[in-house]
C-alpha positions, -999 to +999 in steps of 0.1 A: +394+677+182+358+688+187+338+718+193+331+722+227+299+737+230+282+713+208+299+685+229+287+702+260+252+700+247+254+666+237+263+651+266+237+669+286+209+656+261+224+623+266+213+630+303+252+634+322+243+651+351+276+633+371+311+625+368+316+603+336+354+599+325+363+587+291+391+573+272+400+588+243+420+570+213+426+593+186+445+577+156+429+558+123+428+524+140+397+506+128+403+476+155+404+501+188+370+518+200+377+553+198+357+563+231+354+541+258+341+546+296+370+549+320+347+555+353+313+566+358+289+578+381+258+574+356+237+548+344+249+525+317+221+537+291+235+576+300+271+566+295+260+545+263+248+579+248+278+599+261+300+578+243+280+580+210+278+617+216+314+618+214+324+599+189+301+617+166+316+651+179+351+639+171+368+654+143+392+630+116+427+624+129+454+633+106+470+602+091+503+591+112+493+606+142+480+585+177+469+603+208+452+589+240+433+614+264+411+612+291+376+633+287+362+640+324+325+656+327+321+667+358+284+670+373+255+692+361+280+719+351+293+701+324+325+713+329+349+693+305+388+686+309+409+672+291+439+647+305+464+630+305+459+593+300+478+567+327+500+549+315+513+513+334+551+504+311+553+468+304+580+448+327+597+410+321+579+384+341+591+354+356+620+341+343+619+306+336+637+282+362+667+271+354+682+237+359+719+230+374+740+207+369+770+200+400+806+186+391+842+190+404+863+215+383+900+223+383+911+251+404+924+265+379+894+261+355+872+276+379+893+308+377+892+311+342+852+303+343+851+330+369+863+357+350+849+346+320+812+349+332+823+383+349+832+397+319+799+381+301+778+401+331+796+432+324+785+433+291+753+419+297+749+448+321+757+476+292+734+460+266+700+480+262+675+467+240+637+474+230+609+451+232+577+456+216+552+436+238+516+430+228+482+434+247+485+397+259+521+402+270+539+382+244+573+400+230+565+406+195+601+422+184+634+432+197+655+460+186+692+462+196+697+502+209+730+495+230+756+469+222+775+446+248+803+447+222+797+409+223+772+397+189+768+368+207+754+378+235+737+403+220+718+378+202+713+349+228+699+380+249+678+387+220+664+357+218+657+351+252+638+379+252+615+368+229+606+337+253+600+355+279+565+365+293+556+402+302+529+422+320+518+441+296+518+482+291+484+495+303+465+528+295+441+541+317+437+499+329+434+487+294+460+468+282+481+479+250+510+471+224+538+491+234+576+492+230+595+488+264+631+498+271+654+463+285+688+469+301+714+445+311+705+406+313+670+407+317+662+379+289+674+351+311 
């Protein structure tokens, strides 16, 4: 990733003499800043040069490879570790309300509507799909892992999905595009 001593010597010529925490985003993305100041306990010109610092230390990623770490310096010993980033998983957000509509039914209509939607929830509740949410939150695609055994329900779940609002995957506080596992009847 980067030689150490080099970085260590950088960072105290940029003037780090306490805690500075970076994020680190290793892949070919040209849109995403590579370094990026997670917390800080230096000035903003220090932590300006840190972050220059280490993006010049950083070696070329390999193509089809991502990682994301977090770089803490800790005080005057310019101790470095490496972590793990945090990561925050995407979740559905409101549904939308629904509207409902009241009428008399047959007894024996309202029996056969009864076990109709149970069945419909019982497959609803073995359907898993994945949803690749943006930044912003909006559903981008969905991908079918685990069939109801229904198509049609499959799908209208499929499409609700894709109406639906989410709050967004975040790493180390930032939000990000990420794929997010839904199970059961979550799209309405």
């Amino acid at each position: 990733m980067a030689d150490s001593g080099a970085l260590v010597s950088a960072l105290h010529s940029a003037g780090v003499e306490k805690r500075l925490v970076l994020g680190l985003r290793l892949d070919r993305s040209e849109t995403a800043a590579r370094v990026r100041v997670i917390e800080k306990k230096v000035a903003d010109d220090v932590a300006d040069r840190a972050v220059q610092a280490v993006t010049a230390a950083l070696r070329p990623v390999p193509a089809g490879r991502a990682w994301e770490f977090r770089l803490r310096v800790e005080g005057e010993s310019q101790s470095l570790r490496l972590e793990r980033s945090e990561v925050c998983a995407a979740a559905p957000g409101r549904r939308p309300d629904l509207a409902f509509t009241v009428r008399r039914v047959p007894a024996e209509s309202l029996r056969q509507m009864q076990g109709d939607a149970q069945l419909a929830s019982q497959r609803r509740r073995s359907l898993i799909q994945n949803v690749l949410v943006d930044a912003d939150g909006r559903p981008v695609a969905v991908q079918l892992l685990r069939s109801s055994g229904d198509q049609t329900i499959d799908a209208t779940e499929a499409e609700a999905l894709t109406r639906r609002s989410f709050r967004p995957t975040k790493l180390d506080g930032a939000p990000v595009s990420a794929w997010v596992q839904v199970r059961g009847d979550y799209g309405r």
